[in-house]
C-alpha positions as CSV (number, residue, x, y, z in Angstrom):
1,X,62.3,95.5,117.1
2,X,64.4,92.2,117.3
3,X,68.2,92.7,115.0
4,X,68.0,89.5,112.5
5,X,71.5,89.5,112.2
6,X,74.2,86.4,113.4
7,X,76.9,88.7,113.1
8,X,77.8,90.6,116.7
9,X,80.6,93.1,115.3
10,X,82.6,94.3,112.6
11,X,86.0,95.3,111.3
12,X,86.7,98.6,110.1
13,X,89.8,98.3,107.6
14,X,90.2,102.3,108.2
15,X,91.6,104.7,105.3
16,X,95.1,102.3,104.4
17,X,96.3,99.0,105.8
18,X,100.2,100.4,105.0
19,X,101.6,100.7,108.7
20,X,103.8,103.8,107.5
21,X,101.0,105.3,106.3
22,X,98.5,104.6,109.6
23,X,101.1,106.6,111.5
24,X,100.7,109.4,109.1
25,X,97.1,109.3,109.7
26,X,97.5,109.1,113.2
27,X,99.6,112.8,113.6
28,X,97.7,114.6,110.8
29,X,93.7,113.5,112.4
30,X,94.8,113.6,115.9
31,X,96.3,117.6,115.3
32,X,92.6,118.3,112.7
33,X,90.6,116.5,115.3
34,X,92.3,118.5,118.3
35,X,92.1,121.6,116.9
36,X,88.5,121.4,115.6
37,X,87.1,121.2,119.1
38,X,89.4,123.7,120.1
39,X,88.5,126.0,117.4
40,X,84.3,125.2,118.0
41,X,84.4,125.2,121.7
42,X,86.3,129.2,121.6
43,X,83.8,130.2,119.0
44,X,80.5,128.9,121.2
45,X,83.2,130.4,124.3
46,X,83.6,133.9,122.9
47,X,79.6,134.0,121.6
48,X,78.8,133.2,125.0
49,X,80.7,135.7,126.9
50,X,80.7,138.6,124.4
51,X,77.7,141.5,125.1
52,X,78.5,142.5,121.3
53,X,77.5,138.7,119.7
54,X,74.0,138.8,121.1
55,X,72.5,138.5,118.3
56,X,70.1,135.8,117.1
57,X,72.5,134.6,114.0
58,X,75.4,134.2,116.5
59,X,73.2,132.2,119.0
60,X,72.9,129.9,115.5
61,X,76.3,130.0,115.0
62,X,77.3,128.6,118.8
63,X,74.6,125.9,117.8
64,X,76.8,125.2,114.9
65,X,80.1,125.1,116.6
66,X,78.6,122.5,118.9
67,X,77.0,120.1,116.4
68,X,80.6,120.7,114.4
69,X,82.5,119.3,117.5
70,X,80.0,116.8,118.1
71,X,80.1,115.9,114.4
72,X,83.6,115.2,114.3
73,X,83.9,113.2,117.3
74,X,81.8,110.3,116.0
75,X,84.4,109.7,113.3
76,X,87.9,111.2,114.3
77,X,88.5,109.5,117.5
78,X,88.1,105.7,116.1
79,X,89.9,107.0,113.1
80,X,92.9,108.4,115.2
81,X,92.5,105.1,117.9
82,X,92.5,102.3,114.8
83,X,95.5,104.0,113.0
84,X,97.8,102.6,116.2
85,X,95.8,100.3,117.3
86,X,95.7,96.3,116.3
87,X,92.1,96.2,117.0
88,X,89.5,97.9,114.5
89,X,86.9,95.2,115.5
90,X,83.6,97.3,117.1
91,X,80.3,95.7,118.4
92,X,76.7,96.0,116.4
93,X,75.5,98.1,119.3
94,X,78.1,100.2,118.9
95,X,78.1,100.6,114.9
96,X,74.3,101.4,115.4
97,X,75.0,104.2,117.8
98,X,77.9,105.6,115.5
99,X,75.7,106.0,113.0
100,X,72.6,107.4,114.7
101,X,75.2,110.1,116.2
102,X,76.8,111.1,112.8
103,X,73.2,111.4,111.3
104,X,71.6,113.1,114.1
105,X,74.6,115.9,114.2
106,X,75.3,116.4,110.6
107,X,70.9,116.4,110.0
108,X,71.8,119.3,113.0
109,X,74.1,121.4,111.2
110,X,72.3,121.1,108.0
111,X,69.2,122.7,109.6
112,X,71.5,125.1,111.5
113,X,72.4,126.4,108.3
114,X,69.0,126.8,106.7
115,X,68.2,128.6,110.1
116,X,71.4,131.4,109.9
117,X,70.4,131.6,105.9
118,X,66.7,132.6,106.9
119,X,68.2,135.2,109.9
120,X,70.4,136.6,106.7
121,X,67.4,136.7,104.6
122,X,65.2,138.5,107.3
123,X,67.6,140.8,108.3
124,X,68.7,142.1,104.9
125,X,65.4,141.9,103.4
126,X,63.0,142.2,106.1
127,X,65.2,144.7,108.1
128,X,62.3,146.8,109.5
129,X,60.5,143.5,111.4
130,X,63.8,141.8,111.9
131,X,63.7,142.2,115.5
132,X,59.9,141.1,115.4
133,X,60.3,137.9,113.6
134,X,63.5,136.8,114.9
135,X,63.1,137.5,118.5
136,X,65.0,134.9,121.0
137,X,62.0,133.2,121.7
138,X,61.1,132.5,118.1
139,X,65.3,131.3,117.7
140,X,64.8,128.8,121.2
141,X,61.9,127.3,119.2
142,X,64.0,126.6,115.6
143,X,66.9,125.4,117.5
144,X,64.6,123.1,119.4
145,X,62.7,121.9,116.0
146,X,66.3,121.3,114.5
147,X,66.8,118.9,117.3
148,X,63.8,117.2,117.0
149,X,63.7,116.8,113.6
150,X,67.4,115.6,113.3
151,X,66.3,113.4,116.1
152,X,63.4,112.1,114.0
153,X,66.0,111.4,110.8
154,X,68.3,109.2,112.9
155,X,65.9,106.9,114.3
156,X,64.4,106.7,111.0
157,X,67.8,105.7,109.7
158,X,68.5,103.1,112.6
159,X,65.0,101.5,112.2
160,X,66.0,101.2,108.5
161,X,69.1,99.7,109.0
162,X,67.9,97.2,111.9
163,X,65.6,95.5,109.5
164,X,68.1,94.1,107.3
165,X,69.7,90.7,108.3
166,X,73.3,90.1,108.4
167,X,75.0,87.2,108.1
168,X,78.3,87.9,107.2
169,X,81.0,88.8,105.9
170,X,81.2,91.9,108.7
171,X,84.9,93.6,106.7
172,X,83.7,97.3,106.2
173,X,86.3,99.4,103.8
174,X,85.9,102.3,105.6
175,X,86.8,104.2,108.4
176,X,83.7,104.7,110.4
177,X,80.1,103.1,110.1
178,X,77.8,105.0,107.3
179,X,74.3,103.5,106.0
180,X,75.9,102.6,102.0
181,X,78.6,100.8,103.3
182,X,76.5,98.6,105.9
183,X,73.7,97.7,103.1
184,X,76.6,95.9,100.8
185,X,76.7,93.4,104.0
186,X,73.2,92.8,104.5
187,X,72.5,89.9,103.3
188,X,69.1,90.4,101.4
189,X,68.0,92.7,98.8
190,X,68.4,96.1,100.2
191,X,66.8,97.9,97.0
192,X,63.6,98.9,98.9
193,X,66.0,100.4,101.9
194,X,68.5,102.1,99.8
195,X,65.9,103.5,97.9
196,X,64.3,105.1,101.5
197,X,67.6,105.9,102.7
198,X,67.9,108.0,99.7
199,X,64.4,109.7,100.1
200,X,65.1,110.6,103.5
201,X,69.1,111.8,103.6
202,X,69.2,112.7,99.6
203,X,65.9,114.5,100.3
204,X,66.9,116.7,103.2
205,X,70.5,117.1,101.7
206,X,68.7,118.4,98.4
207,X,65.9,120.2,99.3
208,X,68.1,122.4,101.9
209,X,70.8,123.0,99.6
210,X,68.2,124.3,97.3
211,X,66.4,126.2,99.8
212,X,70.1,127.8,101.1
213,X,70.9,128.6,97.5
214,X,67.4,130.5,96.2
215,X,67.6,132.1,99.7
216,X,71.3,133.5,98.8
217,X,70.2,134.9,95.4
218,X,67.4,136.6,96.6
219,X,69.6,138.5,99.8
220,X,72.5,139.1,97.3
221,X,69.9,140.4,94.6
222,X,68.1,142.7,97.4
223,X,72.0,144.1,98.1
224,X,71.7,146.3,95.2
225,X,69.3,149.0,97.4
226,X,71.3,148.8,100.1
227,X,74.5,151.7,100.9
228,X,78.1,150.5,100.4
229,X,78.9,150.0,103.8
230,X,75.8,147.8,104.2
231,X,76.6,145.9,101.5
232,X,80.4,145.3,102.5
233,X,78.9,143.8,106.1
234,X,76.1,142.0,104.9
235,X,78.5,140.2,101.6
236,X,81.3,139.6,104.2
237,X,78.8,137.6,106.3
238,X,76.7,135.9,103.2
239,X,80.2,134.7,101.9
240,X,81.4,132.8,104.6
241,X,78.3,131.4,105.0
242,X,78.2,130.1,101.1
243,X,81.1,128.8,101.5
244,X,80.4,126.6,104.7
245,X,77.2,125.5,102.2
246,X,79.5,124.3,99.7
247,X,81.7,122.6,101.3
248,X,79.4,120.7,103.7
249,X,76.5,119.7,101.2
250,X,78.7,119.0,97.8
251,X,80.0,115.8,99.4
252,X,76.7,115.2,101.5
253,X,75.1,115.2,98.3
254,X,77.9,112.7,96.0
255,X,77.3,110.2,99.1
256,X,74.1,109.9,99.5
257,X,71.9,110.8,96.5
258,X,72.9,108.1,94.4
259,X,72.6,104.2,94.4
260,X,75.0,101.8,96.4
261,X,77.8,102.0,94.2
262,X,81.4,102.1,95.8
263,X,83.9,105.0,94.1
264,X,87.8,105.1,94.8
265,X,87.4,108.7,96.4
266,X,84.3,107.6,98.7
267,X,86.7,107.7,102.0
268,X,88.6,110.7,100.8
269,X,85.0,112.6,100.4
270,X,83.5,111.2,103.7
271,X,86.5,112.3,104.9
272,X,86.0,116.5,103.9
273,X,82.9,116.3,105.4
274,X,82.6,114.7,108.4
275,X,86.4,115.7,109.6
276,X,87.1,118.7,107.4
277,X,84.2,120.6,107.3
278,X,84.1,120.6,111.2
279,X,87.8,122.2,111.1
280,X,87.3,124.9,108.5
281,X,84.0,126.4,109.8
282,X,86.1,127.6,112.6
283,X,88.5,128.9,110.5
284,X,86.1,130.8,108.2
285,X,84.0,132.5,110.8
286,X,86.9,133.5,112.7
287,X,88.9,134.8,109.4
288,X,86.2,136.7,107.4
289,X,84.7,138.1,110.5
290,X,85.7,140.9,111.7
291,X,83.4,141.0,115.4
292,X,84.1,137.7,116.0
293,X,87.8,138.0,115.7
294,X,87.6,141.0,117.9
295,X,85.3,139.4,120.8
296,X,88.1,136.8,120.5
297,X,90.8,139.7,121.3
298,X,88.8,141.2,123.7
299,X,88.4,137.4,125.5
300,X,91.6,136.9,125.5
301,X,93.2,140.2,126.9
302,X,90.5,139.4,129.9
303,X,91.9,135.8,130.3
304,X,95.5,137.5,129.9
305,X,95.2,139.6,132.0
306,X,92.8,137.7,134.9
């Protein structure tokens, strides 16, 4: 497909143009950035390496540490680099990849998620065939469908966004390259696009929250048959993984379910889900669960003591 467009790169004008303030940004993303592929890389580490997380929804969960890391790093490191750096100019080429990567990794973790809520759903409600239906094989071939349908929603994106002409101006207020903001500098009607952009990233966004949220009614509704002790395990492990929900699709869903309106709080929101949610998923596994914190122990008294 030939790029109608004159202009060869943009300018990012990045979260504030105060330079006491870009410093500011600079320490507090460099240290969220830093350690959320720290936190992700020992949580896929200690899944890895630990006999006792063998099972299939902690072979999700490394899945999702990766596609966390991965996530972040197509926004943090050019936020971090433009905050002390004079240069926030990047090429079309470039843009285009940042966005295919940020689409294809957060489409990843949004089906990673639906994934770990249907392990939850088989194994508390379908506990007798559990091993049956959600044998290693059968999680090899979700994970692989998960990449090739986040594959198939970025290149859907790109294709959308390579049809539009630009022609200048190429200012972007934001601090990395999303689909919204690029339509505003197209310059043609981009009603039609919008309107598909919507019906494929609103879409997925809405249907899998839905899908995550009637799944977690009908495992915490089946909880009343269960003992205490199985109900204790199975709400610590259904509440951490609500809470990942929430915070990952409520923004998802204010960005890109609505028409191309700019808001004041669009960075700070973009923001809590491309950089934040990355760091807390980390946080929350590790925290509220009590096996991974103690195949974390158990790692590190082996690398201690190696």
């Amino acid at each position: 497909m030939k790029i109608q467009t004159n202009v060869t790169e943009f300018v990012l004008l990045g979260l504030t143009q105060d330079p006491k303030m870009r410093k500011i940004v600079f320490a507090i993303f460099f240290v969220f950035y830093l350690a959320t592929i720290l936190g992700n890389i020992l949580i896929a580490v200690t899944i890895k390496t630990s006999p006792a997380l063998g099972s299939p929804m902690y072979y999700f969960l490394s899945y999702l540490s990766f596609a966390d890391a991965c996530f972040s790093t197509t926004t943090a490191p050019r936020l971090i680099r433009d905050s002390v750096s004079g240069n926030q100019t990047i090429s079309f080429n470039d843009c285009m990849t940042q966005v295919f990567a940020a689409h294809f990794f957060g489409c990843m973790e949004i089906f990673l998620l639906v994934l770990m809520a249907y392990d939850r759903y088989v194994a508390i409600c379908k506990a007798l065939r559990y091993s049956t239906i959600i044998s290693r094989r059968v999680c090899g071939i979700l994970v692989c469908l998960a990449w090739v349908g986040s594959c198939i929603h970025s290149t859907a994106q790109i294709f959308l966004v390579l049809s539009l002409p630009f022609c200048g101006p190429n200012w972007i207020d934001h601090y990395f390259f999303d689909l919204q903001p690029l339509l505003r500098l197209a310059c043609t009607d981009t009603y039609v696009v919008n309107l598909l952009i919507i019906s494929n990233s609103g879409v997925i966004c809405m249907v899998s929250f839905a899908l995550l949220i009637i799944s977690y009614i009908v495992i915490l509704y089946s909880l009343r048959n269960h003992s205490s002790e199985g109900k204790c395990k199975a709400l610590s492990t259904c509440s951490s993984l609500i809470i990942v929900v929430i915070i990952f699709f409520v923004p998802c869903i204010f960005i890109y379910t609505r028409p191309p309106t700019t808001f004041p709080v669009d960075k700070l929101v973009s923001v809590f889900y491309t950089i934040g949610t990355p760091l807390l998923n980390p946080l929350i596994y590790t925290l509220r669960n009590k096996d991974v914190k103690d195949a974390m122990k158990k790692l590190w008294r082996r690398f201690v003591g190696s």
